[in-house]
VODREN-108871 format. One line per field, with one value per residue (C-alpha): x, y, z. Coordinates in steps of 0.1 Angstrom, whole numbers, plus 5000, padded with zeros to 4 digits. Each point is the difference from the previous one (the first is absolute). Last residue first. Example, Ala and Ser with C-alpha at 12.3 -4.5 7.8 and 13.67 -1.06 7.14 Angstrom:
VODREN-108871
xx <- 5137;4986
yy <- 4989;4966
zz <- 5071;5007
//
This chain:
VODREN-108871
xx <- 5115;4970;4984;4970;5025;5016;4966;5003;5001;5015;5030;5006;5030;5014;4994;5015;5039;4996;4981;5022;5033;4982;4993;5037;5022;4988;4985;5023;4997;4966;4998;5023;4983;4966;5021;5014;4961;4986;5023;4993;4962;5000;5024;4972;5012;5000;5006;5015;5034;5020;5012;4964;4991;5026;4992;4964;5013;5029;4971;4979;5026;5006;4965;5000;5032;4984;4972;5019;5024;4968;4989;5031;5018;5011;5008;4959;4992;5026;4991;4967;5006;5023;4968;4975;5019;5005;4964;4988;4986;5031;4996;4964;5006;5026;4974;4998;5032;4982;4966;4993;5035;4984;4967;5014;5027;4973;4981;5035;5005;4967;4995;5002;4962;4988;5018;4988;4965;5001;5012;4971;4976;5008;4994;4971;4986;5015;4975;4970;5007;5005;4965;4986;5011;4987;4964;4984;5013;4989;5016;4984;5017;5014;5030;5036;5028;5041;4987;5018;5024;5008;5033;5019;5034;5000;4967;5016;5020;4971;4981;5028;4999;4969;4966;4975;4969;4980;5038;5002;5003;5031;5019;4993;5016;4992;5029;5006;5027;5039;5010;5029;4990;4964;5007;5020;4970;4973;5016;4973;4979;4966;4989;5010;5022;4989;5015;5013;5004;5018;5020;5029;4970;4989;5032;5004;4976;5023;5027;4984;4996;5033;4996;4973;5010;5030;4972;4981;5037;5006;4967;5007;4973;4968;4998;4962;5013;5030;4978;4981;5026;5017;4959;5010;5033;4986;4964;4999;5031;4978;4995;4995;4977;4998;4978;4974;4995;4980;5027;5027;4988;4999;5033;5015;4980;5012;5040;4992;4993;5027;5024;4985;5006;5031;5007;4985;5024;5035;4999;4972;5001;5034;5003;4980;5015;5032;4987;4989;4976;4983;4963;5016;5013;4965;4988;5022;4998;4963;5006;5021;4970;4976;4987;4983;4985;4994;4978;4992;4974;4975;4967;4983;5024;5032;4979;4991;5035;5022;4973;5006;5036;4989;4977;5024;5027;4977;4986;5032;5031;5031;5000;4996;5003;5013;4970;4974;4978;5035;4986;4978;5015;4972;4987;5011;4978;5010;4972;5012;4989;5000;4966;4987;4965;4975;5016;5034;4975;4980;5032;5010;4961;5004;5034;4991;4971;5021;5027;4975;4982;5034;5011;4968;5007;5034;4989;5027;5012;4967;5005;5034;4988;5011;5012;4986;5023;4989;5018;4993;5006;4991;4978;4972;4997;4959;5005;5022;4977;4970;5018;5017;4963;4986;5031;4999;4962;5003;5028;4974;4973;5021;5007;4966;4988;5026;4985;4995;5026;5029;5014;4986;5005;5025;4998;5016;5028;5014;5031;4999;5035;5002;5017;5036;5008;5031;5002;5007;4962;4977;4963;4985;4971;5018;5038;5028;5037;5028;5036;5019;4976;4984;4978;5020;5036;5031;5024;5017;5010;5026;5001;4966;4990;5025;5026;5001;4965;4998;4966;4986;4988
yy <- 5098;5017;4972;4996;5015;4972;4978;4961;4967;4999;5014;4967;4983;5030;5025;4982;5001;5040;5006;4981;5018;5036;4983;5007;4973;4970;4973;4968;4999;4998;4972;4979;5001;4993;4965;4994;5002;4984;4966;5004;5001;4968;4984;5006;5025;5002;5029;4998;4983;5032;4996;5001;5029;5017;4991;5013;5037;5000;4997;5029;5016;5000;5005;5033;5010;4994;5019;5032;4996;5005;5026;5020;5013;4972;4997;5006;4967;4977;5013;4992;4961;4997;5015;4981;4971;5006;5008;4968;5004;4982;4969;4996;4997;4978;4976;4984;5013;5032;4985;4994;5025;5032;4995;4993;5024;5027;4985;5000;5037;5010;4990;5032;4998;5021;4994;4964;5007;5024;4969;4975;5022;5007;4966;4996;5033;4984;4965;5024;5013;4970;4988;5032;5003;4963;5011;4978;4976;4963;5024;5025;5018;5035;4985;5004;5018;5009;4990;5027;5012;5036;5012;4969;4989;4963;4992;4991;4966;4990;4992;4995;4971;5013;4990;5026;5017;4984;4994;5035;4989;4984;5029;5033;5035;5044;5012;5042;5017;5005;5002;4973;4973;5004;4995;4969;4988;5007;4978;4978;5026;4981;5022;5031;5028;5025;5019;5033;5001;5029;4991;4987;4980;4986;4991;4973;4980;4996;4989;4982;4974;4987;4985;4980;4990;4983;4982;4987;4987;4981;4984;4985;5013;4977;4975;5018;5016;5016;5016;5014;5016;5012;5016;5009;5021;5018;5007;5006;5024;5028;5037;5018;5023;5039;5015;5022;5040;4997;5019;4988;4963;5008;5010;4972;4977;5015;5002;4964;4986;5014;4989;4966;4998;5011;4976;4969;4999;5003;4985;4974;4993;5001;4979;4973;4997;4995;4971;4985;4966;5000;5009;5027;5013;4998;5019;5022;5016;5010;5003;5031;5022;4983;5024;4987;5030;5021;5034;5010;5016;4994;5021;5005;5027;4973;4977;5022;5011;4965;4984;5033;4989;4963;5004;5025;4972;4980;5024;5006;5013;4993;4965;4987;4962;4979;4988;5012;4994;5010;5036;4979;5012;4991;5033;4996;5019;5001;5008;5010;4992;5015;4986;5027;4978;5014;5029;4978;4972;5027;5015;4964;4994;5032;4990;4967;5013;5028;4973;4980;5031;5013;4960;5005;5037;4988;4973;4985;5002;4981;4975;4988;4996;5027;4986;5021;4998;5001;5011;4994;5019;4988;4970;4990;4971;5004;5035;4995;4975;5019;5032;4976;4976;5036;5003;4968;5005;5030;4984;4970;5021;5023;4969;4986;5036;5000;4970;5013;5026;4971;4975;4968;4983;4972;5013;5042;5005;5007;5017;4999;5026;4987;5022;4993;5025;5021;5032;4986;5009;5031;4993;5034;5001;4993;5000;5006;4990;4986;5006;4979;4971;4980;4976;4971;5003;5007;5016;4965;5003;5030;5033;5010;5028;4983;5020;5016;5001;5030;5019;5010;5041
zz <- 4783;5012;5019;4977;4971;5000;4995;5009;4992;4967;5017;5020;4989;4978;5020;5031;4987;4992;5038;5012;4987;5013;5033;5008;5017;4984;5013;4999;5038;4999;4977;5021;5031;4982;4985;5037;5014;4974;5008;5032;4995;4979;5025;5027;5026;5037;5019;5035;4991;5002;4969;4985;5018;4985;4965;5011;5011;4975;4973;5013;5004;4961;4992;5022;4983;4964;5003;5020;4969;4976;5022;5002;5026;5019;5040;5007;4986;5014;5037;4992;4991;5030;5027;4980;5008;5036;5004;4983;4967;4976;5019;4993;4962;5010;5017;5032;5014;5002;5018;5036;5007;4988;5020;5030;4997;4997;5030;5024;4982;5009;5037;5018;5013;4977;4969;5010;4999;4970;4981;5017;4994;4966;4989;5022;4974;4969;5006;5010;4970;4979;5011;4995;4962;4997;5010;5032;5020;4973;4977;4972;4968;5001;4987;5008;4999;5013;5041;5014;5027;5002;5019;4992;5008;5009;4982;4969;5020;5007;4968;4978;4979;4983;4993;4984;5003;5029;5016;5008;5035;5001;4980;4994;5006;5002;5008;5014;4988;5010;4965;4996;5027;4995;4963;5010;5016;4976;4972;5010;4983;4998;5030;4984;5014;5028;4987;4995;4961;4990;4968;5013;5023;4965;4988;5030;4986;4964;5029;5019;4976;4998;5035;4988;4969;5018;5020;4970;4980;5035;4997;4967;4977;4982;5034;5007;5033;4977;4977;5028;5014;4967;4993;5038;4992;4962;5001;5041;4997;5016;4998;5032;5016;4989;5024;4997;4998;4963;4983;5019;4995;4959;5003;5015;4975;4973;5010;5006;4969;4983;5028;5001;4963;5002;5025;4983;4969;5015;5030;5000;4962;4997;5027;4994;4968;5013;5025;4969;5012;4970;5013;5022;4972;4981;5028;5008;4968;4999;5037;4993;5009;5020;5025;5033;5014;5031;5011;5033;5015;4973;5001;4970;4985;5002;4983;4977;4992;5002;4974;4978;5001;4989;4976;4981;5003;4985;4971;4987;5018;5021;5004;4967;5004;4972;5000;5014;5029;5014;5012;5024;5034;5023;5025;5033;5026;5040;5024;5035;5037;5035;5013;5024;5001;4985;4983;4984;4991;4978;4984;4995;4984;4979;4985;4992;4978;4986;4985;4988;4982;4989;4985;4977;4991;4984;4975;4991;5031;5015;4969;5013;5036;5028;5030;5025;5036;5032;5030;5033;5034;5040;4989;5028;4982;5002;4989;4975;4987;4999;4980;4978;4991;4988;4976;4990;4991;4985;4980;4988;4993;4978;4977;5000;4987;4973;4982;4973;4995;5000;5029;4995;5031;5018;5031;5004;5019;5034;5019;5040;5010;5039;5024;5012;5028;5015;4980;4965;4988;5017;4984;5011;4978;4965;5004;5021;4997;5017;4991;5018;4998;5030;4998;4996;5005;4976;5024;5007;4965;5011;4992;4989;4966;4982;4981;4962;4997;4970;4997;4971;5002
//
């Protein structure tokens, strides 16, 4: 049955800690998140490879050989939990069996680590989301989608304790909004497009865990929120327009815990917090040290609620240390130290603060992730009943947050960025009341881009 979050699952924004969730979970071999530690979540890729039948054998080699560097490493960083995550690439969903074999690989060297040395660790699988290889995308059948749900299954069977995805319906849309600076777009496509897609999706992926005994993860925004992120590093999106994307990408996240998700959400979920705040699960966040895969003006500030802290990706490639996926473990596990160090001496909030305060007047995008933030942007969502006017609330806070900010003299603003700001505010406020109207006014301007029947309208 879909769940409802009509209230927050903490009272206050000063509930919002991290390490500690109010509704923890366990996973894998005994991993307990959201009970009072941080452990690291090390993600990895393949080098720069041909990845086909091949040269399969050089692929396998290299996750054996993560997975035997993981069970060394723990042990040298005398790690109390970790979770690893298997990032499936496009061809190893195309090709189910392929991302099973990984997936059974990792699982037997965690199971290993877990018997050697007690380790308490847990493997989560995320299978890519390559339904738009076409387009218009058909998201709810042909040959991709097929790849896709079978992906879920084998992995699932090999030995997955927790499955996770990055879907992209809607971002067909979203996109070219995005692209045009159409803050109306950007919602249609965020709360009216992508959470029918998310529910779809995640109806099937809650099932399949139930069959298999696993754990339904999280879906993330990562296609929609830190393509806006990244636009806006690179000078193609005002900042402001990046961080109001932000907020309103909860939302379409949001569906999948209607839907029976438990957590613990995606790493490349910034969104994360205010899903924490709503649910009660379990974060998994990035930030300073996920700078292998990508910048970001927000690499302290996205630490200040975690349960997992990860590195997002990078390669199995060699460093003047050693491999680059135990560099950036060893780098997550001092991470962790220091969080679980001052949850254990008393210290957290002065640390949280700490790491909230050196960088939300940095950046809006920053601004709208720190606890008091996530706290207003929540408490917008759970007052509507729709999605589409849970979307646009969460934008709309989002811009009463910064304009705020900005009267209180602690945000500074380039003229460009005001001037975005006011015409964003404006845009919002001209949405209408009933996502009926948009959804007429928006078929016009970007029906070519995508299937109705994809999202069952």
């Amino acid at each position: 049955m879909k769940k409802n979050f009509t209230q927050l699952s903490v009272k206050t924004a000063s509930d919002l800690a991290f390490g500690k969730a109010p509704k923890p979970i366990t996973c894998g071999f005994a991993l307990r998140l959201g009970s009072g530690q941080v452990y690291p979540e090390l993600n990895f890729t393949l080098p720069m490879m041909t990845l086909d039948k091949a040269h399969w054998a050089a692929v396998v080699s290299h996750y054996e050989e993560i997975g035997e560097m993981v069970r060394r490493a723990s042990k040298r960083l005398h790690l109390p939990g970790l979770m690893i995550e298997f990032e499936l690439l496009p061809p190893m969903t195309e090709h189910p069996e392929w991302g099973a074999e990984i997936t059974s690989i990792l699982q037997r060297h965690l199971r290993l680590a877990h018997e050697e040395s007690g380790l308490s660790c847990a493997l989560r699988v995320t299978p890519t989301d390559i339904r738009d290889v076409t387009r218009p995308p058909e998201l709810r059948s042909g040959k991709a989608w097929d790849a896709v749900r079978q992906s879920f299954d084998s992995c699932a069977a090999a030995g997955a304790d927790l499955l996770s995805i990055e879907s992209v319906g809607g971002k067909e849309v979203c996109d070219e909004a995005m692209l045009y600076g159409d803050m109306e777009g950007v919602v249609f496509a965020l709360g009216v497009l992508a959470p029918r897609d998310v529910e779809f999706l995640w109806n099937e992926i809650v099932a399949i865990c139930s069959e298999h005994k696993i754990i339904p993860g999280g879906d993330s925004a990562c296609g929609f929120a830190n393509t806006a992120m990244q636009l806006a590093s690179q000078g193609m999106l005002p900042e402001v327009f990046a961080a109001i994307v932000r907020a309103a990408s909860a939302v379409r996240s949001l569906v999948a815990y209607e839907c029976g998700a438990v957590g613990p959400s995606k790493d490349c979920a910034y969104e994360g917090p205010i899903l924490k705040a709503i649910t009660g699960t379990p974060i998994s966040m990035e930030g300073k040290s996920a700078s292998c895969a990508h910048f970001s003006p927000v690499g302290n500030v996205a630490a200040a609620m975690c349960d997992l802290w990860s590195n997002e990706s990078v390669q199995n490639i060699r460093l003047l240390s050693g491999s680059a996926p135990e560099a950036f473990l060893e780098l997550l596990a001092y991470d962790c130290r220091l969080f679980n160090k001052a949850i254990e001496s008393g210290t957290e909030q002065t640390y949280q603060k700490l790491l909230v305060d050196s960088d939300i007047y940095e950046s809006p995008q920053a601004l709208v992730l720190s606890p008091d933030s996530t706290f207003r942007i929540a408490s917008a969502i759970v007052k509507e009943p729709t999605h589409y006017r849970k979307t646009a609330a969460a934008s709309r806070e989002a811009v009463a947050i910064i304009r705020q900010a900005i009267d209180d003299g602690k945000l500074q603003l380039a003229e460009r960025e005001s001037h975005w700001l006011e015409r964003i505010h404006s845009s919002l406020e001209a949405l209408p009341q009933h996502e009926e109207d948009l959804v007429g006014a928006m078929s016009d301007q970007y029906g070519r881009l995508y299937t109705p029947r994809s999202y069952g309208l």
